[in-house]
Structures are given as structure tokens and as C-alpha cells.
N, C-alpha and C positions, 0 to 999 in steps of 0.2 A: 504494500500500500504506500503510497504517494502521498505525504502529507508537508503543509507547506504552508504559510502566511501569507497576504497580498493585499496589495492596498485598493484591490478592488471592491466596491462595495454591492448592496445586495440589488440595489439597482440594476446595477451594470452587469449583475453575473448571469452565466448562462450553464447550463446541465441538468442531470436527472433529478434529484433534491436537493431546492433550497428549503434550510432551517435557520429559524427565525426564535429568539428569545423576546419571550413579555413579559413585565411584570403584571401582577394582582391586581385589577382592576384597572388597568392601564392600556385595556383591549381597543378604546375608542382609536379608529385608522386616522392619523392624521399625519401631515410632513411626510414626509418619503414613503413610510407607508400606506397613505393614503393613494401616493403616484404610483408605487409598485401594486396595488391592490388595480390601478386603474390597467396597468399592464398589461396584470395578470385576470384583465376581466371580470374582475369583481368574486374572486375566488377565496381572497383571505375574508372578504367580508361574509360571505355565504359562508364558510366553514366556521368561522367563532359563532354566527348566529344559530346553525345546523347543530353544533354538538355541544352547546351553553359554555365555548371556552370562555374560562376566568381568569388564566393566566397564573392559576395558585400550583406552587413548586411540587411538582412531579406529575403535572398535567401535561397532557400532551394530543396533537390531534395532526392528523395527514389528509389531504386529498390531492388529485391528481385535475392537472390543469388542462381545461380543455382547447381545443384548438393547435393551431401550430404557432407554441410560444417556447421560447427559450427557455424556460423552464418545465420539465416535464410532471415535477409534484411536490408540494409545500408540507413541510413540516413545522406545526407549531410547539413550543415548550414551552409553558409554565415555569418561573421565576422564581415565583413568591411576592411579598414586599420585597419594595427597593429597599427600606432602611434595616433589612436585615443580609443583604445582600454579603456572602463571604465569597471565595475561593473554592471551596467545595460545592457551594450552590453550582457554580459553574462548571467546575469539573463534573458534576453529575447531567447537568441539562448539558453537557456537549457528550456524553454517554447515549442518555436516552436518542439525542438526535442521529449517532450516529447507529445504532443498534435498530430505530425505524428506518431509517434509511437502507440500511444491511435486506428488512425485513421486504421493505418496500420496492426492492430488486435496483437500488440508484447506485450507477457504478462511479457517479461523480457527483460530490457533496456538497456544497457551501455550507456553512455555520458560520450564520452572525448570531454575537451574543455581545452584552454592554463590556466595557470597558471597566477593572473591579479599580477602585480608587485610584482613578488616573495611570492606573501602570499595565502600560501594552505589554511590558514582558512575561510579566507575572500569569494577567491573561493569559497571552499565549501558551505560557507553560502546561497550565494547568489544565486549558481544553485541547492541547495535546494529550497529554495523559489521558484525559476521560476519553478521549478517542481511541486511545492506543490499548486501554487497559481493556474497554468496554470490546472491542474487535478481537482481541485472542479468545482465545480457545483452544484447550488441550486435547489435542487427539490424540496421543502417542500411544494410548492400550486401546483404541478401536482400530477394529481389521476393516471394517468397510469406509475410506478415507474420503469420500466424492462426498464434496459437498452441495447441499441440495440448493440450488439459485441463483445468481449471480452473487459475486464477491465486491464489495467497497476497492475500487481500486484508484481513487483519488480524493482526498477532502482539502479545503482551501480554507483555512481561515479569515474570514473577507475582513477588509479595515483594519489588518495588522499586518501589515506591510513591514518589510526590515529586520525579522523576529527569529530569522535564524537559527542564532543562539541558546531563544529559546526553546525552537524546537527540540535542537539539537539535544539539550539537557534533560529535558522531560521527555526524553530517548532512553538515553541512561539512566533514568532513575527508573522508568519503566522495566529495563531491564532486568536491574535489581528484584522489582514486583514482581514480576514474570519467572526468575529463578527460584525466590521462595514461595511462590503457587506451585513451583512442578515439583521440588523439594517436597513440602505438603503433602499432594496430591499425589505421590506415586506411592503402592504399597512397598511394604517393609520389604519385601523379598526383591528388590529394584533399588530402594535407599536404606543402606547400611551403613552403619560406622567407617567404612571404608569407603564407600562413598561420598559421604561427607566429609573425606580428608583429603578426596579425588579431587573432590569440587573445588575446596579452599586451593588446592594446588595447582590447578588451571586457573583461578582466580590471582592467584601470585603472578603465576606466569605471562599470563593477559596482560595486567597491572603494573607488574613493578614491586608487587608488595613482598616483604619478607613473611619464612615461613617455617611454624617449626610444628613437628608431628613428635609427640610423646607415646612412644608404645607403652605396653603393661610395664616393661621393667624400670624405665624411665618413673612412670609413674611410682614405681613400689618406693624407687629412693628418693625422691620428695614428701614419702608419707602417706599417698593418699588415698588411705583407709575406707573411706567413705563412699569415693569415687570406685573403687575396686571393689570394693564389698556389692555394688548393685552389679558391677559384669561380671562377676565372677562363675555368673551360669550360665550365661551365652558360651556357645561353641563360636561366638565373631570377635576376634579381639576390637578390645577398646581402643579409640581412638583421643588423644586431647589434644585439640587443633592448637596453635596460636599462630595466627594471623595477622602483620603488624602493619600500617600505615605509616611512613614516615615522610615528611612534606622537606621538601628542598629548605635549609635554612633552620633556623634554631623555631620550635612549635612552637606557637601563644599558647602551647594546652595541651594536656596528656590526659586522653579519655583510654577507657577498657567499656567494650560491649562485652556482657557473657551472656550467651544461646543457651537455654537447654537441649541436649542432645538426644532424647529418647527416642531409637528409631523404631521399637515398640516397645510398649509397656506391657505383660501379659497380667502386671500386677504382682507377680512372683509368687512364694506358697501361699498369700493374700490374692491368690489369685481373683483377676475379675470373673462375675461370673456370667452366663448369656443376660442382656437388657441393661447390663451396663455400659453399652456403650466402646463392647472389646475390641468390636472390626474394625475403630475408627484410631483405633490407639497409630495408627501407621502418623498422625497427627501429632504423639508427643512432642516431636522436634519444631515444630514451630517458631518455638526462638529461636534455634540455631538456623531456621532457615531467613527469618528475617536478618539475624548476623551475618551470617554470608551474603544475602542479599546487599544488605546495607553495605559491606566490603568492596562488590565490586562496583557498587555505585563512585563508594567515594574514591575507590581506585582510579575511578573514570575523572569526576571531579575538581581533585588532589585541590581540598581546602588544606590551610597552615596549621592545621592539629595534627598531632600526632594521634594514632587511635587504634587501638590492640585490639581484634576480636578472637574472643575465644569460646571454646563447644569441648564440652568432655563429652563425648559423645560413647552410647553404647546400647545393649537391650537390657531390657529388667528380662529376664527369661526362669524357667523353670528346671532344675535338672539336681543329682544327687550333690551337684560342688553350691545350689542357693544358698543363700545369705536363710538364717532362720527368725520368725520373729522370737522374740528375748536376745537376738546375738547383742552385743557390744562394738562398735566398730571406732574406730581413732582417726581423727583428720587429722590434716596436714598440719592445723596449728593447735595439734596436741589433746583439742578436746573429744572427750569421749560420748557415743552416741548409742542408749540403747534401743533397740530398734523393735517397736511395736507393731509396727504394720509396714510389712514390702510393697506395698504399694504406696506409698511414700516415697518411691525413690529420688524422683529430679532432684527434691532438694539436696538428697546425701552428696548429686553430681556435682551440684552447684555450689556445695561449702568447699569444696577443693578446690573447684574452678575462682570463687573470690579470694580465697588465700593468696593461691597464684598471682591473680591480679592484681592484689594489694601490694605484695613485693615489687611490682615492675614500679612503683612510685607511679602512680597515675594519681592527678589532683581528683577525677570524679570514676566510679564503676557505676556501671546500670547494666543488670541481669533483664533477659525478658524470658517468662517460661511458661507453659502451659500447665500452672501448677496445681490449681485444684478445683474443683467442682463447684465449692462453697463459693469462689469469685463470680463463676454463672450463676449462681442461686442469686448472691447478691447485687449484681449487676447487670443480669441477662445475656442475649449473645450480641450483643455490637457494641460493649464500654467494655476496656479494661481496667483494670484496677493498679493504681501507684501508690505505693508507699516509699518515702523519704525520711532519710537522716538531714534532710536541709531543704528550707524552705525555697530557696533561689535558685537549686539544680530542678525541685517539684514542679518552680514556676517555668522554668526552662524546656519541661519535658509537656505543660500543657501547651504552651506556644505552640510549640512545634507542632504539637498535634490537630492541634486547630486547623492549622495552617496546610497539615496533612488530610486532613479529613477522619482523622482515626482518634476514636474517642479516648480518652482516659476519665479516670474518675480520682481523686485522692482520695485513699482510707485513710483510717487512724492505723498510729502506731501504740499501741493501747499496752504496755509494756509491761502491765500486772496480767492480762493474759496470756503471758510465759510461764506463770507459776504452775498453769496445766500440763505443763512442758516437762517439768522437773522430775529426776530420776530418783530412785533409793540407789541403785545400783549404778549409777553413771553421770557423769554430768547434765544430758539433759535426756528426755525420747525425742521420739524422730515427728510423732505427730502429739498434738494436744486432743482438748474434748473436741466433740462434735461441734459444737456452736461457736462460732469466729473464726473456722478455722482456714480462712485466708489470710485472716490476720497472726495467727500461729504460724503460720509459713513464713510470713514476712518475719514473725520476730525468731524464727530462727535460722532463717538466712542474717539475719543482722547479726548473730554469736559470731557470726565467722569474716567480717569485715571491723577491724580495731578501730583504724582511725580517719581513713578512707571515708571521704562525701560520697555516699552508694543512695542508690533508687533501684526498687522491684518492680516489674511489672508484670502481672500477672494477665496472661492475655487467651487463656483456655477459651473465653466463648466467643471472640473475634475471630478467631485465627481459621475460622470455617463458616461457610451457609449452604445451609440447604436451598435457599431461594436465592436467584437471580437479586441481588443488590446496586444499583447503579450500575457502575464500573465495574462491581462485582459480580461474573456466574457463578452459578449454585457450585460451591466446594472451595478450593481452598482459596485466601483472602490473598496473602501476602504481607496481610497486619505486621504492621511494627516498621517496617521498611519506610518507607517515606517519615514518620514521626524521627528514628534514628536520624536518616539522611540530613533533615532541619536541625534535629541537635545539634548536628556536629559542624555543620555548615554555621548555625549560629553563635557555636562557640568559637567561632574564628570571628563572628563580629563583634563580639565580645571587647577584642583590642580594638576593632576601628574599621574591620571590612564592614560591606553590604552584606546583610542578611539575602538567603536566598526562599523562594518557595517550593515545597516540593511534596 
């Protein structure tokens, strides 16, 4: 697909669908659009009156223009209010346009849509992306590959002429989205531990980036007890990525991303049982696929942060070598964990993986991991959950998000319910009571970060849909990708660059 900006506007343009953005109330045809409705023979005005369009955000309406006019079929979108107008508005009404379009057999597109505060780049960026995201489609496990009707084989962003760059960027970023969807989206026996050390490794190579792979025994002599104690029943050896960004020139900023890397969870002798949800465990990696995602983005990018990502990656599996519940297990930084439920494990992966990280001397860590059920209870499946050691990295990681389109929620870090936590036998267990137990997760990923500004995100009910969502199709999201990408991108504006959006 052919995708591009031009200072042509919708007057002027000719092909199989033109789309068009309205705000809420704001359907009266006047100014240009009243001369383009005169064009087009009175066609936008029969269609708003024919199907009560209102213009309210996620509406949407098509017909097909009679006569021989340059235009072969109109697609209208729905906005919303102007004065609530974001970036993500956008990005999703240049989805819906280009997905009717798709539907409506238009193999050459236009989308006009407003200009979000003054900034054509940003724009741009963004209804690229909802273009780009909203147009894949993973077929790699169907045998029957024909697709059924014509394909989108050009889109023109009209009235943004010069934009390039943008496009260009919200290329790359989509890339990243696109790796951790197919990451996600492929079953366990396709993505393994070793292939996620595969990936990281081509992503070096691609890049630029340095790269280091930790086998088991690598692991054994740093400690980490915790991290080894969940693979130790897989017949796949563990893998513990580190992946490093380093920007030309001394960083304004030393970040660590950690992935969780489950590339299934069977739950272990805790095993899950049928209607829990066990097919879908191919899904535990999620973080680490948004890490890697985010990796090659900014590989692509190369903001002035430095920025480490790392993934202990492995399966919880079942066999005569599992971890047992009452074992004891020892992390890296010496404390002891006894272990009441195997199905617990990310977090065992993840207290190694922040130790590690903590030693590189990074001013900020932020984990994203598919960690518990309780985060979708508490917050459904499209908000994840953040918990922070510091208010100004919390406020950092909603920006971004905003700006991404991917929700976050702040929890409490409610630090008297750790006392659930507490061992006779050990320093702590592995899970608390039944009730808060996202936030039990959170506080005990925090045992294993000393002095490190760290943020959690817990992102189990994003990181998949069953239904079609904007730019998202039904299955895996690519959550967390784009919200990273803005961190880090904004931690470089931090000293004095331009923030970027993404």
C-alpha cells in the first residue's frame, strides 16, 4: 500500500473513496463543503439526511456517487465534539475510514480529517498509523491466503502536504505494533524462548543495538533462583534477553524496559484448569512483546536515551524437575520466596529480571507484564493498571499514553497489603489473599527494586480483543508499544528536544 500526504484538498481530489471527518453537530454543509456536496450532486447532503448522520465519534456512513464524477463513493466519520478532540480521536476515525473503504472495494483513498492543534505532523503521524494498523492482518497460520475483494492500494492524506517524515515515523512505530501483534498472536509451539532471543537478535542486527543472551548457567551464577525455579520444567531452555540502546554521544537518560516473558503458562502443579482461560496463555508474553516491539522502534528512531530492554523469558510447564508449591526459592538479591501457588510465576521472572536492571544504574525501570487476572477484574479489558515508586515517572507514563491511545489507570501502592505477603518460613510468598491482588503483585515486584524510580504495568486485559477495536482486529493488540515509544522519546525532551507523538 501506497501511503502519502498532499497538499491536495478534498475539492480537488479524484478516486474510488473520498472520507471526510465531522464533528457532532456540525453536519450543517457549508464553505467547501457545501461546493463539494454541489459536485458531488447533492450526495453528502442526501446521505446525512438518509441515515440521521450526527457526526458523534464512531459514527460512520458510505454511499456511492452517482453519475460520472471523480469521485466514485463518500465516506463519512463521526468526530465527536470539537473541544474534546485528541490524537487518538483521529487515529481511530482514519481506521474506520480506511477499513470502509477496504470494505467498500476503493483501491484509492483520500482522508480528510481536521488538523489536531495546529500541528500537521503530528496529524499526519497519527492517521498514518490508524491506516496502517487498521489494514494488516495476520494470515501466517491460514492455508487459504486469497483475499476476498479488492485491496486498498493507495491512501492520500489531502491538506498535508510536506509530511514525509511523518509518515515515515509512524512506519516505524507501526512496525514495532505489528511485531508484538504477531509475537502475541502466534501459538507457543511457533514462539519460544528461543525465539524471542531470535527476534531480539535480528532486532540488534537491523539496528545497531547491542546484545546479550544469558543461558541457564549464566543465569545460575548471578543467582537467579526465582527466575530458574519457574523453567526448570520446561524441556526449552531459558532464555534472558538484554537488549541495549545506546544513542551517539553521552544519554540525557538511562531507562530499562522489562517484558515479561511467559511463552506459556500451563500454571505449573497449580495447574490451570479447562475455562480458565488455558488456550490463550500463548498470550503470557505480552510484555516482552511490547519490549521488543518498542526496541526496534527506537532502534529505528535513535532518541539521546540510553535504554536497556530486557525479557527472562521461559514456560511455566509441568514435569517430574517443577518447582513444588511450599518450595523456597532465592533471588538474585538474596531474598527468599516461598512459593504458594505456581501459577504465580511472571512475577518470580521479573524479580531477577529488576535486580539485573537495577545494577546497570539506570535512573528509571518500568516492567510491563500480563500479571494477573484481578487487574481485568479491576479494570476491564482496555485500561491497564500502573503502579509507581514516583509521582513524575507515573505522570510521564500517562502522557505518553494518552498520546498513544492506550489506556493506563494509576493504582494505589497500599503497602500494608504486603502483610498478606509474609512468610513463617521465608521472607515473603509468592502471592497474597484473594482481594487486591494486583496490588500484591505490585508490592512485591517492589521487594526487588532498592532504590531505582520503577513503575509496573500490568497490562493482562489490553494486550488482546476479541472484537475488532478501531485500529485494532479481534486478537492480539500490540499494547504497551506506542505508550513505551512516547516515554522514551519524551525522556529525551526532558533536557530540551521536541516531544514526539506516537
Amino acid at each position: 500500500m501506497d501511503l502519502r500526504s498532499t497538499d491536495t484538498q478534498y475539492l480537488d481530489w479524484s478516486g474510488d473513496g473520498l472520507a471526510i471527518g465531522l464533528f457532532e453537530d456540525q453536519v450543517e454543509l457549508t464553505g467547501d463543503l457545501a461546493e463539494l456536496d454541489g459536485k458531488l450532486a447533492g450526495t453528502l447532503k442526501e446521505l446525512i439526511a438518509e441515515v440521521e448522520f450526527k457526526g458523534k465519534e464512531g459514527n460512520s456512513a458510505v454511499t456511492r456517487v452517482g453519475g460520472n464524477n471523480r469521485v466514485r463513493k463518500v465516506i463519512l466519520v463521526g468526530l465527536g465534539k470539537p473541544e474534546i478532540l485528541k490524537p487518538d480521536n483521529l487515529r481511530r476515525a482514519a481506521a474506520v475510514s480506511a477499513k470502509l473503504a477496504k470494505k467498500e472495494r476503493c483501491k484509492t483513498v483520500g482522508i480528510y480529517l481536521p488538523i489536531w492543534n495546529n500541528d500537521p505532523a503530528t496529524t499526519t503521524q497519527v492517521l498514518a498509523e490508524g491506516v496502517q494498523l487498521a489494514l494488516y492482518k495476520d494470515n501466517r497460520f491460514k492455508s487459504d491466503l486469497e483475499e476476498k475483494g479488492s485491496q486498498v492500494e493507495q491512501v492520500e492524506l489531502l491538506g498535508l502536504g510536506g509530511q514525509e517524515g511523518a509518515i515515515a515515523r509512524a512506519h516505524q512505530i507501526c512496525s514495532g505494533v505489528i511485531l508484538a501483534r504477531e509475537l502475541v498472536a502466534a501459538p507457543a509451539n511457533v514462539v519460544t524462548p528461543i525465539t524471542l532471543a531470535e527476534t531480539a537478535q535480528a532486532i540488534a542486527q537491523a539496528h545497531g543495538l547491542d546484545l546479550e543472551i544469558l543461558e541457564r548457567e549464566d543465569c545460575e551464577k548471578l543467582g537467579m533462583g526465582a527466575f530458574l525455579g519457574v523453567a526448570q520444567a520446561s524441556d526449552l531452555p531459558p532464555k534472558f534477553i538484554h537488549l541495549t540502546y545506546r544513542p551517539k554521544g553521552t544519554p540525557h537518560r538511562k531507562l530499562a524496559v522489562i517484558g515479561k516473558g511467559l511463552t506459556f503458562d500451563s500454571g505449573g502443579l497449580n495447574i490451570k484448569v479447562s475455562g480458565s482461560g488455558i488456550e490463550m496463555m500463548k498470550t503470557d508474553m505480552g510484555g516482552s512483546a511490547a519490549t521488543l516491539g518498542a526496541a526496534k522502534v527506537i532502534g529505528q528512531l535513535k532518541p539521546d536515551s540510553e535504554v536497556h530492554f530486557i525479557v527472562a523469558a521461559t514456560e511455566n510447564m509441568i514435569s517430574g524437575h517443577a518447582m513444588h508449591p511450599g518450595d523456597i526459592l532465592t533471588a538474585s538479591n538474596g531474598k527468599t520466596i516461598e512459593i504458594n501457588n505456581t501459577d504465580a510465576e511472571g512475577r518470580l521472572t521479573l524479580a531477577d529480571a529488576l535486580v539485573f536492571a537495577e545494577k546497570l544504574g539506570v535512573d528509571v525501570i518500568v516492567d510491563l507484564a500480563t500479571l494477573t487476572g484481578a487487574c481485568v477484574v479491576a479494570l476491564g479489558d482496555d485500561i491497564a493498571g500502573l503502579w509507581s515508586t514516583d509521582d513524575g515517572v507515573a505522570q510521564e507514563l500517562t502522557q505518553a499514553s494518552e498520546l498513544a491511545g492506550e489506556k493506563l489507570w494509576r493504582m494505589p501502592m497500599e503497602e500494608k497489603y504486603f502483610e498478606g505477603m509474609k512468610s513463617i518460613v521465608a521472607d515473603m510468598k509468592n502471592t497474597g489473599p484473594r482481594v487486591g491482588g494486583a496490588i500484591t503483585a505490585a508490592l512485591f515486584l517492589k521487594q526487588f527494586v532498592k532504590e531505582t524510580t520503577w513503575a509496573h504495568l500490568d497490562i493482562a486485559g489490553p494486550v488482546w480483543t476479541d472484537k475488532e477495536n478501531g485500529y485494532n482486529g479481534a486478537g492480539a493488540t500490540g499494547f504497551g508499544v506506542r505508550t513505551l515509544v512516547n516515554w522514551v522519546l519524551n525522556s529525551s525532551a526532558v533536557s530540551g528536544e521536541k516531544s514526539s507523538i506516537g
